[in-house]
SELORO-294800 format. One record per residue: x, y, z of N, C-alpha, C in turn; residue number from 1; chain. Coordinates in steps of 0.05 Angstrom, whole numbers. Layout:
residues N
<pt n_u="X" n_v="Y" n_w="Z" ca_u="X" ca_v="Y" ca_w="Z" c_u="X" c_v="Y" c_w="Z" nr="NUM" kette="A"/>
...
end
This chain:
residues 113
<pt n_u="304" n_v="2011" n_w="1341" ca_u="294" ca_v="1990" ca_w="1359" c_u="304" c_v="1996" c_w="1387" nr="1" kette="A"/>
<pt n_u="286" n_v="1997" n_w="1404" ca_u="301" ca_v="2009" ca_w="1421" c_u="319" c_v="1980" c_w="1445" nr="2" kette="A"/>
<pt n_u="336" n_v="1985" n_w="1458" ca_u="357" ca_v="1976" ca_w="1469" c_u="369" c_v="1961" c_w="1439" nr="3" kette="A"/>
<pt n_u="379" n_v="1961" n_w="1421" ca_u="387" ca_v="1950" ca_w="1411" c_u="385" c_v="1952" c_w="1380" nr="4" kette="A"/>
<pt n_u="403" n_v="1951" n_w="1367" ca_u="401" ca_v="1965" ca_w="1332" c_u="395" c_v="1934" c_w="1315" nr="5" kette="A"/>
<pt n_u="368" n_v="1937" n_w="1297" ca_u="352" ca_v="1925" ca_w="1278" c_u="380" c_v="1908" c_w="1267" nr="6" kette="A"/>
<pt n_u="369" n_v="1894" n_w="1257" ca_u="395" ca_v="1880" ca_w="1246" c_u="377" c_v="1848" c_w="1230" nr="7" kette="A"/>
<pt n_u="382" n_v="1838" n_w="1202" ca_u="375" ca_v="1821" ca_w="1190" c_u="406" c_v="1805" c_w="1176" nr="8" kette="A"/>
<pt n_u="391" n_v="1780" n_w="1191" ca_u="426" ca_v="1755" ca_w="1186" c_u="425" c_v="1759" c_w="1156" nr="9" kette="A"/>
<pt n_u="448" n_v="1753" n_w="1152" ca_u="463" ca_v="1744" ca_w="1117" c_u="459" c_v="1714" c_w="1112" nr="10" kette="A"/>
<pt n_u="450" n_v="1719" n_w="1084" ca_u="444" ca_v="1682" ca_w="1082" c_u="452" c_v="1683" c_w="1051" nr="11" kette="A"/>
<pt n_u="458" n_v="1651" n_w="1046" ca_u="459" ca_v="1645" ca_w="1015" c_u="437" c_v="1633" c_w="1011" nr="12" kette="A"/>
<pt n_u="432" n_v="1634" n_w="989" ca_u="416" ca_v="1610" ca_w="973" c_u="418" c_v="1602" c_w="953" nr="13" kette="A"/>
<pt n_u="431" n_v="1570" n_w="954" ca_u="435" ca_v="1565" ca_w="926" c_u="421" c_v="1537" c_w="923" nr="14" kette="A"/>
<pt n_u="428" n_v="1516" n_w="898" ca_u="413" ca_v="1486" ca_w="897" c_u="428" c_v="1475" c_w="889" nr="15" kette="A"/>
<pt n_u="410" n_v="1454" n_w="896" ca_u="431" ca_v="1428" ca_w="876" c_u="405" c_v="1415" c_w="866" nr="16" kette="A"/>
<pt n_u="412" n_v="1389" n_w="851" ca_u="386" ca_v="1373" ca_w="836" c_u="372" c_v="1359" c_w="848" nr="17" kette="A"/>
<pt n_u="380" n_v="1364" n_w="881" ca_u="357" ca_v="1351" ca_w="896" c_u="345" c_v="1369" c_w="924" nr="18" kette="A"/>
<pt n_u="362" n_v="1395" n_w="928" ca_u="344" ca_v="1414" ca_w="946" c_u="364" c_v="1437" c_w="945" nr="19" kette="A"/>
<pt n_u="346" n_v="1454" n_w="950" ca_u="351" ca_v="1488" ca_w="958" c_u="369" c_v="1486" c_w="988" nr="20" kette="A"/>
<pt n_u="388" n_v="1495" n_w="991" ca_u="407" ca_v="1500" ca_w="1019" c_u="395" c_v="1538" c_w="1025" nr="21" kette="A"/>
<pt n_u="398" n_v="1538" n_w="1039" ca_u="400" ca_v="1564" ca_w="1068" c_u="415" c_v="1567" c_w="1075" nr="22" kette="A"/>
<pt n_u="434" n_v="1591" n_w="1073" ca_u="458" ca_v="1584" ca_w="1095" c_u="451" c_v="1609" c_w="1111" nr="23" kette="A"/>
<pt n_u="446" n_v="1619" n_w="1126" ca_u="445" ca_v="1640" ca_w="1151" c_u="468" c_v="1646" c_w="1169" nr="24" kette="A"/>
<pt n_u="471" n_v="1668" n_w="1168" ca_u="491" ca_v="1684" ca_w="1189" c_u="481" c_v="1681" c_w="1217" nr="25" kette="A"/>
<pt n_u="489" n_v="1670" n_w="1232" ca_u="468" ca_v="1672" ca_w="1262" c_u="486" c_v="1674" c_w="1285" nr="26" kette="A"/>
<pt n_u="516" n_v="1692" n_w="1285" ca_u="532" ca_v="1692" ca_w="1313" c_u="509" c_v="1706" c_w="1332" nr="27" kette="A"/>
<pt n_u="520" n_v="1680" n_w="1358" ca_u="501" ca_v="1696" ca_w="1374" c_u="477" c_v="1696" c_w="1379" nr="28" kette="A"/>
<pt n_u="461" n_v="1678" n_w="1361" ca_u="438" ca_v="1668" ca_w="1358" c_u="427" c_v="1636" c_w="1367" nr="29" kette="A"/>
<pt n_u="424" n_v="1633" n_w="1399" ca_u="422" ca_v="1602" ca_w="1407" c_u="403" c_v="1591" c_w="1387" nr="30" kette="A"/>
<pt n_u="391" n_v="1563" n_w="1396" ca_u="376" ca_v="1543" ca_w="1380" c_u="345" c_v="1554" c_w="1387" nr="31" kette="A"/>
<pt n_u="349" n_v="1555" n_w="1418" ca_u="321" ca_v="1561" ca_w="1428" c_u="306" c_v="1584" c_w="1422" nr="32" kette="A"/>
<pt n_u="329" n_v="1607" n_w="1411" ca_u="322" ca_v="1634" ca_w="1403" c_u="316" c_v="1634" c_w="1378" nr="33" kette="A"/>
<pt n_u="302" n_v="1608" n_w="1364" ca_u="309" ca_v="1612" ca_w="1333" c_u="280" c_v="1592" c_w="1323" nr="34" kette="A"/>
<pt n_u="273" n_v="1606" n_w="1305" ca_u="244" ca_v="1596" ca_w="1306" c_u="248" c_v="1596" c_w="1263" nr="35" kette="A"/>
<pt n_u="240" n_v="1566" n_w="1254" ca_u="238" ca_v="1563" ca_w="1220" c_u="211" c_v="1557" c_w="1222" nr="36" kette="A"/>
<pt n_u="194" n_v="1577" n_w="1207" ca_u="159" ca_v="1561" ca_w="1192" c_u="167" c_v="1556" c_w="1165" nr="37" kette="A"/>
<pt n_u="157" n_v="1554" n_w="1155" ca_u="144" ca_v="1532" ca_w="1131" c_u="125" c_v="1534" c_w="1119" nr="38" kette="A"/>
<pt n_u="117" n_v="1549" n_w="1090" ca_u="88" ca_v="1544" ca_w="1091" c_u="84" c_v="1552" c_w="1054" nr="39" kette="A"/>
<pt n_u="86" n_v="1534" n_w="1041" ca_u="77" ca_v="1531" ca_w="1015" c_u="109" c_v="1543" c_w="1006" nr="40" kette="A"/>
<pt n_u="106" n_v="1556" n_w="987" ca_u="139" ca_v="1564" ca_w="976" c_u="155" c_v="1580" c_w="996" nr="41" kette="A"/>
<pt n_u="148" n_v="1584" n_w="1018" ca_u="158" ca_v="1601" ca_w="1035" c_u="180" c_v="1592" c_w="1059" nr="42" kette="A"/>
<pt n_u="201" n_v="1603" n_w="1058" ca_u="205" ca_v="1593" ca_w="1091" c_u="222" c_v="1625" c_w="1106" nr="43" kette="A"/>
<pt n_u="207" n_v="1616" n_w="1126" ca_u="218" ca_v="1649" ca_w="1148" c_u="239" c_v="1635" c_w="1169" nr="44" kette="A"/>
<pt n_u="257" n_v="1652" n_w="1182" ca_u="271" ca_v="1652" ca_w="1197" c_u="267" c_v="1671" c_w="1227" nr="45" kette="A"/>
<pt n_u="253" n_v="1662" n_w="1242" ca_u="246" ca_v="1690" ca_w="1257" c_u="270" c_v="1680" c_w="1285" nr="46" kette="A"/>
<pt n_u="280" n_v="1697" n_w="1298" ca_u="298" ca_v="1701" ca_w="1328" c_u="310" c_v="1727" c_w="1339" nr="47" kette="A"/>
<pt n_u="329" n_v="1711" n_w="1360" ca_u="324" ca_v="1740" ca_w="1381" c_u="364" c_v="1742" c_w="1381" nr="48" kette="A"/>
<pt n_u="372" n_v="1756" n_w="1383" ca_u="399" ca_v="1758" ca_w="1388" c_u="405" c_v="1771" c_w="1415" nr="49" kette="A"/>
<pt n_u="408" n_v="1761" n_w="1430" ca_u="405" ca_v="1772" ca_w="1461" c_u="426" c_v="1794" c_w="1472" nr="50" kette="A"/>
<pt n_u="420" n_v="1821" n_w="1490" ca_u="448" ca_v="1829" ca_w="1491" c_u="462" c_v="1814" c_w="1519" nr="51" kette="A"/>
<pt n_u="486" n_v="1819" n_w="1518" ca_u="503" ca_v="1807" ca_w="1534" c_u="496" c_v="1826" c_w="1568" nr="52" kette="A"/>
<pt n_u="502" n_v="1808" n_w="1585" ca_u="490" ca_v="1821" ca_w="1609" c_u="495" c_v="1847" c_w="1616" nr="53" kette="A"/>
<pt n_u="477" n_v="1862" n_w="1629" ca_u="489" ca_v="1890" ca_w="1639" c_u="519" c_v="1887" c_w="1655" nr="54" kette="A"/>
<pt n_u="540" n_v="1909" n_w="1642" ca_u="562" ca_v="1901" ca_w="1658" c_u="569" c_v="1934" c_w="1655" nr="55" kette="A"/>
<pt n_u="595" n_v="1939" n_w="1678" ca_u="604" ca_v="1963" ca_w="1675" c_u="614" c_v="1974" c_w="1658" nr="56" kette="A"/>
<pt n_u="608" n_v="1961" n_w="1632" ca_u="630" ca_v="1970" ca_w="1603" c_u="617" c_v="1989" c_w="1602" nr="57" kette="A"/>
<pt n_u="626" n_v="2016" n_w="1590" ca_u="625" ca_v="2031" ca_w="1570" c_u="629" c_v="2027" c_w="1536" nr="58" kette="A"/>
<pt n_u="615" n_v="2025" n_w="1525" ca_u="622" ca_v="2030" ca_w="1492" c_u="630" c_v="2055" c_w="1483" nr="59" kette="A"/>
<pt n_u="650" n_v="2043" n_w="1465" ca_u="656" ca_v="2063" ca_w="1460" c_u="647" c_v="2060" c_w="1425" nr="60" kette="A"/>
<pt n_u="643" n_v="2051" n_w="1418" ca_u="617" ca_v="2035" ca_w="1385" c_u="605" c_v="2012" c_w="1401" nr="61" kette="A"/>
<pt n_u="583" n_v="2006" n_w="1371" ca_u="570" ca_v="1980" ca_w="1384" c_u="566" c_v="1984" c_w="1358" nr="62" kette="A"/>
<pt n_u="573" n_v="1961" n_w="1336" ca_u="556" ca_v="1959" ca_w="1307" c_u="550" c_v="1931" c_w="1305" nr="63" kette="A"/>
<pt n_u="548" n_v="1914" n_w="1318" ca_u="534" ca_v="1886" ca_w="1319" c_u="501" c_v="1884" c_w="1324" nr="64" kette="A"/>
<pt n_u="490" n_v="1881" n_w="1306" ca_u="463" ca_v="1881" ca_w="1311" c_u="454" c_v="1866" c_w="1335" nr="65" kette="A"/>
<pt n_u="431" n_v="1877" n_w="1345" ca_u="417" ca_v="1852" ca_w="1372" c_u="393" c_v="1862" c_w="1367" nr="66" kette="A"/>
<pt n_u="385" n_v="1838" n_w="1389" ca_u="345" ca_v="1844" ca_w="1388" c_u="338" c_v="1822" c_w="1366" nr="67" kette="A"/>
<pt n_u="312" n_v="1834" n_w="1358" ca_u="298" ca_v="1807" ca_w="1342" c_u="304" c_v="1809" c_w="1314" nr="68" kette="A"/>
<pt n_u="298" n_v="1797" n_w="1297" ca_u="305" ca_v="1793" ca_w="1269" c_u="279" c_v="1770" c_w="1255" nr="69" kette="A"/>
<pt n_u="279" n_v="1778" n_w="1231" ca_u="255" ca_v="1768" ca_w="1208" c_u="271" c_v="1766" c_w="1182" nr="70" kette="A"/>
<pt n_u="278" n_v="1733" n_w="1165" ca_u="274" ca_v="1732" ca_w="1143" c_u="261" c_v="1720" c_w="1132" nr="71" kette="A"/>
<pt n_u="249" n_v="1720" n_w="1109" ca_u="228" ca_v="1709" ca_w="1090" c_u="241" c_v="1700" c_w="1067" nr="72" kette="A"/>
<pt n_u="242" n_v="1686" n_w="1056" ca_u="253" ca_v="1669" ca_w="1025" c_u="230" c_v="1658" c_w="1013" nr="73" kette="A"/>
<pt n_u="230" n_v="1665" n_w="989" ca_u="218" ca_v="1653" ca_w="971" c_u="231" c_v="1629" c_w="952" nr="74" kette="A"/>
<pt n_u="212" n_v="1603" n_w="948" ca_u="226" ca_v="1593" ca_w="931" c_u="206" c_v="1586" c_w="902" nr="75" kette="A"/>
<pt n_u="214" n_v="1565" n_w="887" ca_u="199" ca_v="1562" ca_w="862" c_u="189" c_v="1547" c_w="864" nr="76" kette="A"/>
<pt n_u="182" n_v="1533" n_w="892" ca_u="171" ca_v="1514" ca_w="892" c_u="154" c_v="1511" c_w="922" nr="77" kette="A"/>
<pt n_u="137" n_v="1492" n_w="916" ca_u="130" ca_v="1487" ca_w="944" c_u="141" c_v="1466" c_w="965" nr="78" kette="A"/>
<pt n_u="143" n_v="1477" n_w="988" ca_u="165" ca_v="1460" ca_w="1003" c_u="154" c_v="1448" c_w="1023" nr="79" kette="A"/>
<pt n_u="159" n_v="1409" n_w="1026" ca_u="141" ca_v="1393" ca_w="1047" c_u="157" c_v="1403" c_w="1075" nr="80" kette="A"/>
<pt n_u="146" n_v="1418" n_w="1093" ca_u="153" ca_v="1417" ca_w="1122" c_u="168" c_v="1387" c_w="1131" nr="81" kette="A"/>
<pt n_u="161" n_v="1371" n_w="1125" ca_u="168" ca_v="1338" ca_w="1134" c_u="202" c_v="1338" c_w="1118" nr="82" kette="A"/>
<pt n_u="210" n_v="1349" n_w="1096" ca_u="230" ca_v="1345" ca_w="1076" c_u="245" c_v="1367" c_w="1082" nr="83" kette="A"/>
<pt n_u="251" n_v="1378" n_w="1108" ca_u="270" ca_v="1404" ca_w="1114" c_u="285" c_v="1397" c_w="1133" nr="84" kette="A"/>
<pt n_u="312" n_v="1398" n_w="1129" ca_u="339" ca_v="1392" ca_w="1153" c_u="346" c_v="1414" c_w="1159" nr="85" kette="A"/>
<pt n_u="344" n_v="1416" n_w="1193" ca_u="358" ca_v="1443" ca_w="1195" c_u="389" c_v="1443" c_w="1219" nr="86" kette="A"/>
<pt n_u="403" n_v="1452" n_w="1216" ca_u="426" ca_v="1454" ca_w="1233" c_u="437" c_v="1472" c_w="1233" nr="87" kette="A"/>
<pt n_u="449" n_v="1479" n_w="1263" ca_u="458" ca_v="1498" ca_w="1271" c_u="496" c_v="1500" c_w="1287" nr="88" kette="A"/>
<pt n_u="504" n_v="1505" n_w="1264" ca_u="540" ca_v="1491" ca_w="1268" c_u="555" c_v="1519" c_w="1268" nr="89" kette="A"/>
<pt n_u="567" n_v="1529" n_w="1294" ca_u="583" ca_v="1554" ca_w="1289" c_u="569" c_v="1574" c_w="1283" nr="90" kette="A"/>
<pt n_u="549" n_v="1578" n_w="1291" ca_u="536" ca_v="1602" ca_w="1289" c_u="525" c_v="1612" c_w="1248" nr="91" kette="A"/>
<pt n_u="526" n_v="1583" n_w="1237" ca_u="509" ca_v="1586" ca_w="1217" c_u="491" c_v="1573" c_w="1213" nr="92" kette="A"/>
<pt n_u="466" n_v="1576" n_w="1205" ca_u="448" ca_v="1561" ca_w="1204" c_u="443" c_v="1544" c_w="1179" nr="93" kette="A"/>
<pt n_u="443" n_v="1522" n_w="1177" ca_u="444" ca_v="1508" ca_w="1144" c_u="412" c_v="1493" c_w="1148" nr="94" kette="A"/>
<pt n_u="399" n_v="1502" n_w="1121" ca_u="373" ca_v="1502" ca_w="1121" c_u="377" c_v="1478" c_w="1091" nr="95" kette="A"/>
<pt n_u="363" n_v="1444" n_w="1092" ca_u="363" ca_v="1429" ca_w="1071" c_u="327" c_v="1434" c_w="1065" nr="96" kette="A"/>
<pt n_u="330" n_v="1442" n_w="1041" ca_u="297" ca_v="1429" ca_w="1026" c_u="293" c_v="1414" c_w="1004" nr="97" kette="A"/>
<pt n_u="284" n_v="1399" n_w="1006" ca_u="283" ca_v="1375" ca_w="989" c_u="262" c_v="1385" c_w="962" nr="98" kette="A"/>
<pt n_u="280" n_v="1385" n_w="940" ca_u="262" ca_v="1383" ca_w="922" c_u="241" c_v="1363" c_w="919" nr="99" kette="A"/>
<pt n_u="213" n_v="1376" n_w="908" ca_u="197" ca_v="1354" ca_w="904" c_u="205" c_v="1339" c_w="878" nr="100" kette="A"/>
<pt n_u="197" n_v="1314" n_w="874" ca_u="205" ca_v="1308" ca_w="854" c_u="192" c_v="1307" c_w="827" nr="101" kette="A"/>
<pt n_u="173" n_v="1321" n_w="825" ca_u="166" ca_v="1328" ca_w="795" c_u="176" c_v="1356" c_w="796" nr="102" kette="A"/>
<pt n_u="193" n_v="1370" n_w="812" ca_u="217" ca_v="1389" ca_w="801" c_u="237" c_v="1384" c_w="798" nr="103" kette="A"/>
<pt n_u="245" n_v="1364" n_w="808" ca_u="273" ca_v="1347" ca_w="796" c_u="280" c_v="1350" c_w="770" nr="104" kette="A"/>
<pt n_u="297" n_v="1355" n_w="760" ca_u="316" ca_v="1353" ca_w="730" c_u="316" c_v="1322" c_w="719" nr="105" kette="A"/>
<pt n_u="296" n_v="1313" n_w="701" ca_u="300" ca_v="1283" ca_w="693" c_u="317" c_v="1285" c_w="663" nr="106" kette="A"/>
<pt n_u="323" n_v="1265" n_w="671" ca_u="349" ca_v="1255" ca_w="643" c_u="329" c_v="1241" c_w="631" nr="107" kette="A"/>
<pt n_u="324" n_v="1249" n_w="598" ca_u="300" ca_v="1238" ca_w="576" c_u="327" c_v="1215" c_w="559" nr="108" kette="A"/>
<pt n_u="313" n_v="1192" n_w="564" ca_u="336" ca_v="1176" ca_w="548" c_u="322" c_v="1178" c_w="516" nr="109" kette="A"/>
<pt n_u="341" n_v="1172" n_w="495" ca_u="334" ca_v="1173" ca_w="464" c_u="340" c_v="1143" c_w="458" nr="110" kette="A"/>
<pt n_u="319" n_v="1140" n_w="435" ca_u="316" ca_v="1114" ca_w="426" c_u="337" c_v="1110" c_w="397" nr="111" kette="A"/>
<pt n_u="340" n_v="1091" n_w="392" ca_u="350" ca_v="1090" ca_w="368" c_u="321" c_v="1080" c_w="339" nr="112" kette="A"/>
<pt n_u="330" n_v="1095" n_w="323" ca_u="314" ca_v="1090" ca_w="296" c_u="284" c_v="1095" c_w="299" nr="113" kette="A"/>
end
């Protein structure tokens, strides 16, 4: 890539019984540089990691990725755009999706006799 080496954030993904979390690696990555779609089981992460101004440094390494970045997640479900929290705290990004609820886990009660 040129001025700057390719680089794709670290994320978790795990659930609970009422939505899928995101967690994203994003040092370095403002709000405005940071773009979430949405679109049936899908959600992407697209942004820019900017480099720091031209200055008289010399490097002597550089292994911090910069420039733009693309992730894509798949989930098992389909996800309402309207039912997604997103925040951006410390340079991680926490992504809420709301299970729909006929994927919800229901508790089947038993009858007696």
């Amino acid at each position: 890539m040129p001025g700057g080496l390719a680089w794709s954030p670290l994320a978790d993904v795990s659930e609970t019984d009422d939505a899928y979390l995101i967690e994203a690696d994003l040092p370095g990555v403002k709000q405005d540089q940071l773009e979430i779609t949405v679109h049936r089981d899908t959600v992407t992460l697209r942004g820019t990691r900017q480099d720091e101004p031209e200055d008289a440094r010399a490097y002597h390494r550089r292994e911090r990725g910069r420039g733009s970045f693309g992730r894509t997640f798949g989930l098992p479900f389909p996800v309402d755009p309207d039912q997604v929290g997103a925040k951006l705290l410390d340079g991680v990004l926490i992504l809420t999706l709301q299970r729909p609820e006929q994927d919800k886990p229901k508790r089947i009660r038993i009858s007696a006799g």
